[in-house]
N, CA, C and O atoms as a MOPAC input file, in Angstrom:
PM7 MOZYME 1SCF
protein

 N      0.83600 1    -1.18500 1     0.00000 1
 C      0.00000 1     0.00000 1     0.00000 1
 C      0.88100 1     1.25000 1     0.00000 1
 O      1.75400 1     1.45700 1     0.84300 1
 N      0.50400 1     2.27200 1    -1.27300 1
 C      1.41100 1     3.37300 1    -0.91100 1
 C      1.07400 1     4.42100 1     0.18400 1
 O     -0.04800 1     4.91200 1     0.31100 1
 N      1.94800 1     4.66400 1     0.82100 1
 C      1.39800 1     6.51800 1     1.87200 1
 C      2.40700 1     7.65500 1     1.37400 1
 O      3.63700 1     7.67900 1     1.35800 1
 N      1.58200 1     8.46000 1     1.02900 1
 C      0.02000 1     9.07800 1     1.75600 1
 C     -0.98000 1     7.97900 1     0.85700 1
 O     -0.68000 1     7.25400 1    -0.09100 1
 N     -1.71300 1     8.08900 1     1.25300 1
 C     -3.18500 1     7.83700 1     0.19000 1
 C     -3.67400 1     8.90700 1    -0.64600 1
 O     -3.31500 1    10.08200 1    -0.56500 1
 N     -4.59000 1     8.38600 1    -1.52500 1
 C     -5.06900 1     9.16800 1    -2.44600 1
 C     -5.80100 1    10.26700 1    -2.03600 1
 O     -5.73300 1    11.34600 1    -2.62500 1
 N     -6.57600 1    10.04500 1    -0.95800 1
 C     -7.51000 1    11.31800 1    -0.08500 1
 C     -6.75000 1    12.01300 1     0.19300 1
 O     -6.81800 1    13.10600 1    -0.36900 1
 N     -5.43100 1    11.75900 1     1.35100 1
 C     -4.33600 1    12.90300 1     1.26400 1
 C     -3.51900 1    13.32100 1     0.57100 1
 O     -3.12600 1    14.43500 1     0.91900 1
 N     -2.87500 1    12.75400 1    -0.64500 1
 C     -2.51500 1    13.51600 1    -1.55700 1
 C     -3.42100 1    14.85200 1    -2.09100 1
 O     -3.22400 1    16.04300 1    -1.85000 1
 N     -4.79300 1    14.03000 1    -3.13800 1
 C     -6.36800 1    15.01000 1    -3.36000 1
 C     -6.07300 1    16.31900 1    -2.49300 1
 O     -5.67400 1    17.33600 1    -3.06100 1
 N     -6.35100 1    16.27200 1    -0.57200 1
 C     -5.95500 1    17.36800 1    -0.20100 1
 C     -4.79300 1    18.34300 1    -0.22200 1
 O     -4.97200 1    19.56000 1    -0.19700 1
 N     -3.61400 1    17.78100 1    -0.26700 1
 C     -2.59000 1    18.75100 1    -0.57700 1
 C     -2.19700 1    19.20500 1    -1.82200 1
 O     -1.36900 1    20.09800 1    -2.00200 1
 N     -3.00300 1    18.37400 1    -2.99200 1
 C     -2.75200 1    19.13900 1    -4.32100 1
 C     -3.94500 1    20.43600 1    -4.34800 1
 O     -3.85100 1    21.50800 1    -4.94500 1
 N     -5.16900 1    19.89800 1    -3.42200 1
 C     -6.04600 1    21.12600 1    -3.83200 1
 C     -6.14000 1    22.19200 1    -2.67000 1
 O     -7.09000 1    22.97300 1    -2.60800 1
 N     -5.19900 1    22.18600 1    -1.83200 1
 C     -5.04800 1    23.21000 1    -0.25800 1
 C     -4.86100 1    24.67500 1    -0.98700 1
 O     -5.35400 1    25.74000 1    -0.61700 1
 N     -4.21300 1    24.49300 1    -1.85500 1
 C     -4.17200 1    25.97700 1    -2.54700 1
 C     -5.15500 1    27.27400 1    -3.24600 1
 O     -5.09400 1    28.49900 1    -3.35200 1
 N     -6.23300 1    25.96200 1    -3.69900 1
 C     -7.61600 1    26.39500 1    -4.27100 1
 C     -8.16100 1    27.28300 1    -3.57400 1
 O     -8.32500 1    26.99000 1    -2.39000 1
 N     -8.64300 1    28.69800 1    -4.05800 1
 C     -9.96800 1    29.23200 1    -2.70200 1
 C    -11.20700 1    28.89500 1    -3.09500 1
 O    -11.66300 1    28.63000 1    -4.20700 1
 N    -11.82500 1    28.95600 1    -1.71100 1
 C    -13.19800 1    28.46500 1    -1.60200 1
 C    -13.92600 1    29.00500 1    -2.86000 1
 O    -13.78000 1    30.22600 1    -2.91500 1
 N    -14.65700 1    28.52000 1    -3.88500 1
 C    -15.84100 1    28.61500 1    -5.14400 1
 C    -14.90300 1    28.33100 1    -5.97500 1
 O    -15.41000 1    28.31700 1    -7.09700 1
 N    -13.53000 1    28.04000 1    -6.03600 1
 C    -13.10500 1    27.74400 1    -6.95200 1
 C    -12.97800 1    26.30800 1    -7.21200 1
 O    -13.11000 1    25.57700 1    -6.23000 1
 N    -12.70400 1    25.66100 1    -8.56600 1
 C    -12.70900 1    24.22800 1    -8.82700 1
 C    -11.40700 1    23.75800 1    -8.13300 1
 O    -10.32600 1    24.33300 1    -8.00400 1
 N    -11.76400 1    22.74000 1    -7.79100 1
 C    -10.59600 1    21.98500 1    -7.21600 1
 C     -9.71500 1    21.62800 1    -8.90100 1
 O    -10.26400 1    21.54900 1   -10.00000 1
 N     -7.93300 1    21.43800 1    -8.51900 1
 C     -7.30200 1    21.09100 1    -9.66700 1
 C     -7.68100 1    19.32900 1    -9.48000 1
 O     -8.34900 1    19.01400 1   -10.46500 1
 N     -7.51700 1    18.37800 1    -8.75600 1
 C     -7.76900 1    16.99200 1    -8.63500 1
 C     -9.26200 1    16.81900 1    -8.30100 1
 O     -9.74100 1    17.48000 1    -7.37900 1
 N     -9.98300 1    16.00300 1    -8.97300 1
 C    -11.33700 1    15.96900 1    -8.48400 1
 C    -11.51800 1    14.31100 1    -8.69100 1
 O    -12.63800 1    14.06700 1    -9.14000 1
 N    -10.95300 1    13.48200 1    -8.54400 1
 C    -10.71700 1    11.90500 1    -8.69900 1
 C     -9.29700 1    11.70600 1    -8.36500 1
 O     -8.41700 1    12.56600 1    -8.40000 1
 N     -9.14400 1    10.07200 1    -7.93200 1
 C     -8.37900 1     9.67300 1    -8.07800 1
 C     -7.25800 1     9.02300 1    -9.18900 1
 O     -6.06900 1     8.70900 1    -9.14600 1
 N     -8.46500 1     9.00700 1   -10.32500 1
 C     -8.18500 1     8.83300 1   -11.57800 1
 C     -6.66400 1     9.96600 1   -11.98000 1
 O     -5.61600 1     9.60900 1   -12.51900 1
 N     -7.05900 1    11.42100 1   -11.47200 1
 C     -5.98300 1    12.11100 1   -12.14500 1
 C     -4.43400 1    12.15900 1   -11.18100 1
 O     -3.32000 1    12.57600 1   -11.49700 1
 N     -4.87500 1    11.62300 1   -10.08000 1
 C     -3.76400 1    11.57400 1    -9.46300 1
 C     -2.97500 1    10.02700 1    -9.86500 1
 O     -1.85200 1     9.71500 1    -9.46900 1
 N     -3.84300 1     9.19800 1   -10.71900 1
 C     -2.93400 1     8.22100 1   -10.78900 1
 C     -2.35000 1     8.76300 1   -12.29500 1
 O     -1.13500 1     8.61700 1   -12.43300 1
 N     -2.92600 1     9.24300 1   -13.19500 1
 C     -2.50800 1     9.92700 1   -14.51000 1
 C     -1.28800 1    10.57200 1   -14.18000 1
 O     -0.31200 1    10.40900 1   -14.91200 1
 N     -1.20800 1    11.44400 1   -12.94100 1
 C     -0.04200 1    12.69900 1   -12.90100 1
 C      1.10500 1    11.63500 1   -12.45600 1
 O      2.26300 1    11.83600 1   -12.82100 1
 N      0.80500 1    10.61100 1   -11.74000 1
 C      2.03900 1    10.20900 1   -11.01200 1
 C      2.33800 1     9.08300 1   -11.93200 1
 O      3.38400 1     8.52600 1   -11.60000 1
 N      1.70600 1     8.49900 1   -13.10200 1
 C      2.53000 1     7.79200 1   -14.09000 1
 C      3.12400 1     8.54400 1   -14.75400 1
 O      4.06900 1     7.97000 1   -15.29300 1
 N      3.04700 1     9.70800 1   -15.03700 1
 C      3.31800 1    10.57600 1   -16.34300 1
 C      5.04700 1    10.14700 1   -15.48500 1
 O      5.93800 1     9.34500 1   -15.76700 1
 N      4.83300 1    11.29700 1   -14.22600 1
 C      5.51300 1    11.78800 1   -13.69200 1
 C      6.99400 1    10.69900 1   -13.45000 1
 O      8.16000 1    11.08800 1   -13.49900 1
 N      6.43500 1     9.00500 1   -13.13700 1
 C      7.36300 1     8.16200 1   -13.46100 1
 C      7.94300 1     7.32500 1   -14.72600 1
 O      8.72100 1     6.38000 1   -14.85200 1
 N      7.21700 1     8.10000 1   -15.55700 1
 C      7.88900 1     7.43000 1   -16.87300 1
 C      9.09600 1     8.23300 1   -17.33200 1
 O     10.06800 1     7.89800 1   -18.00900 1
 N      8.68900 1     9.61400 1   -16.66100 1
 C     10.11000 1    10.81300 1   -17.19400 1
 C     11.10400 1    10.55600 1   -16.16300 1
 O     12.20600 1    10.93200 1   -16.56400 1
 N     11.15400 1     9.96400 1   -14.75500 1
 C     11.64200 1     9.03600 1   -14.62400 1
 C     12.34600 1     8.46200 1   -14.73300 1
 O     13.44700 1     8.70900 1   -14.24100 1
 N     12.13300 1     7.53400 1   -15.33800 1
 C     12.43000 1     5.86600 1   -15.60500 1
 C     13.09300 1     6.24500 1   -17.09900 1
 O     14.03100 1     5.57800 1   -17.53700 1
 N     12.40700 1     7.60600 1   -17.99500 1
 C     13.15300 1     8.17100 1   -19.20300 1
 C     14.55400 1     9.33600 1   -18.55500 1
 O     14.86100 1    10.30400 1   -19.25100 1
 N     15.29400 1     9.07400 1   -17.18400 1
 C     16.14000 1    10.50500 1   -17.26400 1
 C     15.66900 1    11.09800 1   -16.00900 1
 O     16.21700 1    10.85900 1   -14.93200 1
 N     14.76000 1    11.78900 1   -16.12900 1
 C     14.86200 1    12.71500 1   -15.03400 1
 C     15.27800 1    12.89700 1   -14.15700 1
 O     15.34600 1    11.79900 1   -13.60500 1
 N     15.88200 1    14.02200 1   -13.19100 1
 C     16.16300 1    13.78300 1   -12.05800 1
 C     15.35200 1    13.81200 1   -11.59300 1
 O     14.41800 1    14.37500 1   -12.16400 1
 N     15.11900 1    13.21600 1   -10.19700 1
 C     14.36600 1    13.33900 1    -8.89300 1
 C     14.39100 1    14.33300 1    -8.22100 1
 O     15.43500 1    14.98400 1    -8.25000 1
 N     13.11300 1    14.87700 1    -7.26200 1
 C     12.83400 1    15.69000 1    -7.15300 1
 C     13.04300 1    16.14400 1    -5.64200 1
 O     13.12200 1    17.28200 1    -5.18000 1
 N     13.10700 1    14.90800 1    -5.01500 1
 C     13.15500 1    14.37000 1    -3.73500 1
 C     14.55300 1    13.08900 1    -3.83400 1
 O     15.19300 1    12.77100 1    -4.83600 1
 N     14.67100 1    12.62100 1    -2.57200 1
 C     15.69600 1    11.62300 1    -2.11400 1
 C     15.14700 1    10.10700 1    -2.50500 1
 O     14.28900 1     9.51400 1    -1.85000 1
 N     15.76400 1     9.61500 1    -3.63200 1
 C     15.20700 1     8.52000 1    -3.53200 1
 C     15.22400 1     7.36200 1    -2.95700 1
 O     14.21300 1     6.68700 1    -2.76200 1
 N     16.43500 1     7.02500 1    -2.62300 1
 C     16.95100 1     6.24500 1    -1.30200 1
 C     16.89600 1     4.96900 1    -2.03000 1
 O     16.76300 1     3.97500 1    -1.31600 1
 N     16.96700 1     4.79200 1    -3.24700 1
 C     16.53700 1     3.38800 1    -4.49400 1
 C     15.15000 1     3.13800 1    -4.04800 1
 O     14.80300 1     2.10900 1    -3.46900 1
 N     14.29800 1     4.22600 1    -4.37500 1
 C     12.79500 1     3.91500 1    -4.20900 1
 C     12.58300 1     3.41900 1    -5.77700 1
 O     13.41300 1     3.40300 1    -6.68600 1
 N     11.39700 1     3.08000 1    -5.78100 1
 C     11.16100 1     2.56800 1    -7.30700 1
 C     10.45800 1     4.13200 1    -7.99900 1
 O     10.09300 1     5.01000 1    -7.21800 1
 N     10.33100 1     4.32700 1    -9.57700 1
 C     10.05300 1     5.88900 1    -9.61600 1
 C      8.70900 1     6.11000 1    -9.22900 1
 O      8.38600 1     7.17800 1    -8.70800 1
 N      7.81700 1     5.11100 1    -9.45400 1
 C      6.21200 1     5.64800 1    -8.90700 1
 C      6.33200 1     5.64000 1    -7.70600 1
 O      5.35200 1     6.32100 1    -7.40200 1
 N      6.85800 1     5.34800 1    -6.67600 1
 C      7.37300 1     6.14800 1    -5.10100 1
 C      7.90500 1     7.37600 1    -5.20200 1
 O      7.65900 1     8.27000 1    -4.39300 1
 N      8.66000 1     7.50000 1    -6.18800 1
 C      9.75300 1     8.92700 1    -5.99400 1
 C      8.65300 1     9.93600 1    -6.78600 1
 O      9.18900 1    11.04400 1    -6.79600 1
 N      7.39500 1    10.01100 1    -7.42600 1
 C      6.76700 1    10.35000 1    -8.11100 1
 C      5.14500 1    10.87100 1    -6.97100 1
 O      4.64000 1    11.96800 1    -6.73100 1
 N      4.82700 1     9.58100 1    -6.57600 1
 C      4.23800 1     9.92100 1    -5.35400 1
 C      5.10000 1    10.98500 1    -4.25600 1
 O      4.88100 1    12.19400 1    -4.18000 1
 N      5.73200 1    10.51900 1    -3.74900 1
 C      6.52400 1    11.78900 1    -2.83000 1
 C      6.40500 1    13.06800 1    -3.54300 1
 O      5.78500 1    14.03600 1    -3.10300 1
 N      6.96700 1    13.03100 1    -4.55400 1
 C      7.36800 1    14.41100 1    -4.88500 1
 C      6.05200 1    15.61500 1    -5.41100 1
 O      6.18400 1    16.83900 1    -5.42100 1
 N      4.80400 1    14.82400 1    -5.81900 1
 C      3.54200 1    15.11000 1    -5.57200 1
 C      2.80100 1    15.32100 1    -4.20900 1
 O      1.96300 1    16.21400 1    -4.08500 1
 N      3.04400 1    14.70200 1    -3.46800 1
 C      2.78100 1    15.18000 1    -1.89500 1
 C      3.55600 1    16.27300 1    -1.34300 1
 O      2.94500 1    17.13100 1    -0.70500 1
 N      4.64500 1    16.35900 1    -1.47300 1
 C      5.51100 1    17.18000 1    -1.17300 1
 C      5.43300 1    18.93700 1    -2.13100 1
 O      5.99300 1    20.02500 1    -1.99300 1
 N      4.66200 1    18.49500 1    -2.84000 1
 C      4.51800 1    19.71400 1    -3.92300 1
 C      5.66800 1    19.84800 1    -5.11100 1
 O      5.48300 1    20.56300 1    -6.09600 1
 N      6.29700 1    19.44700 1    -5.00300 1
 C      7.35900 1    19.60200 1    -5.88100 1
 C      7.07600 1    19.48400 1    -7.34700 1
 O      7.73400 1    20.15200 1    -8.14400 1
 N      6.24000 1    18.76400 1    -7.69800 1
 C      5.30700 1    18.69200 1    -8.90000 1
 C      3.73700 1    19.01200 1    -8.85300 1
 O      2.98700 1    18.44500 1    -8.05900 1
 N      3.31700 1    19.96200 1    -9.76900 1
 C      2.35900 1    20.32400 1    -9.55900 1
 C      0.90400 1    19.70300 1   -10.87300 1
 O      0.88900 1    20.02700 1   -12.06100 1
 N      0.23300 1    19.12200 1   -10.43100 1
 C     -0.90600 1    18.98600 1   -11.52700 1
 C     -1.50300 1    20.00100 1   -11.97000 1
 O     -2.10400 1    20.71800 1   -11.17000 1
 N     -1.48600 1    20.27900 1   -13.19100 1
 C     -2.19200 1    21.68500 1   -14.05800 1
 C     -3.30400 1    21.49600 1   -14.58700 1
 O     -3.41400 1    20.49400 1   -15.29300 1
 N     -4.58900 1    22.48200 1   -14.39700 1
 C     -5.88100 1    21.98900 1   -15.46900 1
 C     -5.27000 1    22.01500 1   -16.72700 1
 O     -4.25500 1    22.65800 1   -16.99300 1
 N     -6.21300 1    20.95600 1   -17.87400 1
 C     -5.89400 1    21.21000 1   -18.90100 1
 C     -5.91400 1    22.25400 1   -20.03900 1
 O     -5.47000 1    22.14000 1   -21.18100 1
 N     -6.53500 1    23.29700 1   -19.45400 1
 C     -6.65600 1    24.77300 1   -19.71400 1
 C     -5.65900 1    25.01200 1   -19.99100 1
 O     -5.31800 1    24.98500 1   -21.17300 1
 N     -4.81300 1    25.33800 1   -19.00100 1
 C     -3.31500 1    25.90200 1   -18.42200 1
 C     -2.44900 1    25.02300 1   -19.49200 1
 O     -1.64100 1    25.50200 1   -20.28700 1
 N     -2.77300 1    23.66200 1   -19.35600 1
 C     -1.63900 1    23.07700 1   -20.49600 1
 C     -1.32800 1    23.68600 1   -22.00100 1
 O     -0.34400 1    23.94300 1   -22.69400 1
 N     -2.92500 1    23.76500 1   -22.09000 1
 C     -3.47500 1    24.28400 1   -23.80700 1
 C     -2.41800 1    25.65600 1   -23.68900 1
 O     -1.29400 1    25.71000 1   -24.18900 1
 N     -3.08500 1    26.73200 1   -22.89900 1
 C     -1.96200 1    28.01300 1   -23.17300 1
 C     -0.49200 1    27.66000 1   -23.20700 1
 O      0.41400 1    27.58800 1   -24.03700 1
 N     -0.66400 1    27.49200 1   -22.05300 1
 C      0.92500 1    27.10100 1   -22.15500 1
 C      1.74000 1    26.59800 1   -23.53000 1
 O      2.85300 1    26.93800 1   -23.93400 1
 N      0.83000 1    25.72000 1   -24.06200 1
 C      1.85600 1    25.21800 1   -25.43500 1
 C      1.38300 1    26.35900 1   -26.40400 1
 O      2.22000 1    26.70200 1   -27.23800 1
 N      0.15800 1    27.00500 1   -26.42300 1
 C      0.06800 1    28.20200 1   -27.44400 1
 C      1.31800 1    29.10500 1   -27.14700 1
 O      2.10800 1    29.42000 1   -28.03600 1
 N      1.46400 1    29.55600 1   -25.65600 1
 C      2.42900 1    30.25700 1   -25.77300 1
 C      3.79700 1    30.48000 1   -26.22600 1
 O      4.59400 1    31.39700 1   -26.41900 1
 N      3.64000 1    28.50100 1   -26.34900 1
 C      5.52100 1    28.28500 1   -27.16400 1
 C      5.37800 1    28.37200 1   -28.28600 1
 O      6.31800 1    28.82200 1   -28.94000 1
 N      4.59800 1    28.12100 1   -28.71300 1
 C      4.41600 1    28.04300 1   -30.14100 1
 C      4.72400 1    29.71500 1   -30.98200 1
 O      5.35300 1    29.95000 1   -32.01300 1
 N      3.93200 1    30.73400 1   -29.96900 1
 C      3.77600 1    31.60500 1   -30.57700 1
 C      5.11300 1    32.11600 1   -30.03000 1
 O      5.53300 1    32.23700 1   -31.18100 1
 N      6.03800 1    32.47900 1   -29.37000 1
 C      6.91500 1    32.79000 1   -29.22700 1
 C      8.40500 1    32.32400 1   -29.90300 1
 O      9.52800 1    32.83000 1   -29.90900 1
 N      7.82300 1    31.12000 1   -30.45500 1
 C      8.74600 1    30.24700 1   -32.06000 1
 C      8.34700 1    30.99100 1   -33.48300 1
 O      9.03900 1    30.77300 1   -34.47700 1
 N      7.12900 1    31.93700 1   -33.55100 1
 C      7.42200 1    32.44500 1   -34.56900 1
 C      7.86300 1    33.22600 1   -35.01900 1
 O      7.90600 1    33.28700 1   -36.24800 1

């Protein structure tokens, strides 16, 4: 079983939110999405974000999502974001 759990992760990705606003995690579904992404770059290179101590990367991926160190983005935010590279390449 991993810790934290998914309920406490959920809360510390969305502690930032103010009240009427949408939460960024609203399932567990996206917290398992962010933390595969997050161990395949990984397992492709990345450094770690946190101490891994030879954790396996979906541990070092979990941590570093609890810990904040990686942040889940609506997919809003993604969309601009790549408009913005784009347009700054032309």
């Amino acid at each position: 079983m991993l810790h934290p759990s998914y309920t406490e992760i959920m809360k510390k990705v969305n502690s930032d939110v103010e009240e009427g606003e949408e939460p960024v995690v609203n399932s567990r579904y996206s917290i398992v999405i962010a933390t595969a992404k997050r161990a395949r770059q990984l397992i492709g290179g990345d450094e770690a974000l946190v101490k891994d101590y030879g954790q396996k990367p979906l541990s070092i991926a979990v941590e570093e999502l609890y810990d904040g160190k990686i942040k889940i983005m609506p997919e809003d935010e993604i969309e601009e974001d790549e408009e913005e590279a784009t347009e700054s390449f032309e």
